[in-house]
N, C-alpha and C positions, 0 to 999 in steps of 0.2 A: 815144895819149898814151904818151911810156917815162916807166916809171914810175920809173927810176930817179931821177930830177927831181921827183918828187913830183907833185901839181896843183898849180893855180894859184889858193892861197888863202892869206894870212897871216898876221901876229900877230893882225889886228883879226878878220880872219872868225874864226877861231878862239878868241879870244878869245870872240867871240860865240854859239859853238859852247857850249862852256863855262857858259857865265853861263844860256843858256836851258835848257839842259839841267839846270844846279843848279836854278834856279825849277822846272820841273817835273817834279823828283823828287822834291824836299821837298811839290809841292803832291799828291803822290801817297803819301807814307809817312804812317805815322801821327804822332798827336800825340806820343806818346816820342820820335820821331827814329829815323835807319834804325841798324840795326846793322852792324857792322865789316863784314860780307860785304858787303852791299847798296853799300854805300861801295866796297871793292874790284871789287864785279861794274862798277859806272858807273864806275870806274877803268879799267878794261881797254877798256869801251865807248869811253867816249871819248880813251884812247889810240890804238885804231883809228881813229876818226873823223877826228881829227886828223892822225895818223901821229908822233904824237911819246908817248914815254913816260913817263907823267906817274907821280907818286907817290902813293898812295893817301893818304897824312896830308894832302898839301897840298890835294888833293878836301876831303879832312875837314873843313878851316877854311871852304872855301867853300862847301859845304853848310850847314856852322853862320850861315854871314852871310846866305843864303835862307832858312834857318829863322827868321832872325830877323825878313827881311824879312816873311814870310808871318806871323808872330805882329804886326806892325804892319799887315798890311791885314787884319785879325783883329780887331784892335781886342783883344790880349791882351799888347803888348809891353810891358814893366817902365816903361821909361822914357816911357810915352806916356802925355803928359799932354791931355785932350779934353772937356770937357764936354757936353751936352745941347745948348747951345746953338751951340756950335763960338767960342764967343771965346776960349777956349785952347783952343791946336791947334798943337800941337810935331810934326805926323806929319814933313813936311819936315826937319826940322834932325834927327830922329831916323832916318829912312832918311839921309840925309848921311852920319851917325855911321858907319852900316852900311857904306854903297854905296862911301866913299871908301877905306875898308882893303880890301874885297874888289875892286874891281878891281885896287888897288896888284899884289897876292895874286895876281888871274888875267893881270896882266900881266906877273909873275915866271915866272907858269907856262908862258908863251908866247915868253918872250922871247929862246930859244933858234932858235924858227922861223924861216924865211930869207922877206926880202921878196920882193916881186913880182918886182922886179930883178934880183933874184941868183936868183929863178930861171927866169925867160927867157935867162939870158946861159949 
């Protein structure tokens, strides 16, 4: 493979890259949430991973939307509304809330990568 060309993986893999790797580092830090380092050390990780250099604030938002998600399969998110019986049950429209900014978010972060296209040619 020259590596000048990079591999052969795009916005999506990458993106996917990304999103599982936020899941589970949040399902791995404590209930505080990670500190500034732990956020920069997954910075640099998955800048390598990917091969593109990502900014450690913008990890930071999307670590915060996995914390959240993980405080709704928790069964401790602010906005979850669920009784005993489950006839209210917001967990769907409340992961929505979460899931639709954070990809916006990890598809900003990706969206500098080159398709499949451009790089076979």
């Amino acid at each position: 493979m020259n590596d000048s060309h990079g591999y052969l993986f795009d916005k999506d893999t990458a993106a996917h890259i990304i999103y599982a790797e936020a899941l589970r580092f949040t399902a791995e830090c404590s209930a505080y949430g990670p500190s500034e380092d732990e956020i920069q050390d997954l910075t640099r990780k998955l800048s390598w991973q990917i091969r593109k250099d990502l900014n450690w604030t913008d990890l930071d938002v999307i670590v915060g939307y996995a914390f959240e998600l993980r405080q709704l399969e928790q069964g401790t998110h602010e906005y979850l509304q669920l009784n005993g019986t489950y006839t209210v049950d917001n967990r769907e429209q409340v992961r929505s809330w979460i899931t639709v900014p954070m990809f916006g978010e990890i598809d900003f972060m990706v969206a500098s990568i080159p398709t499949r296209w451009e790089l076979a040619a």
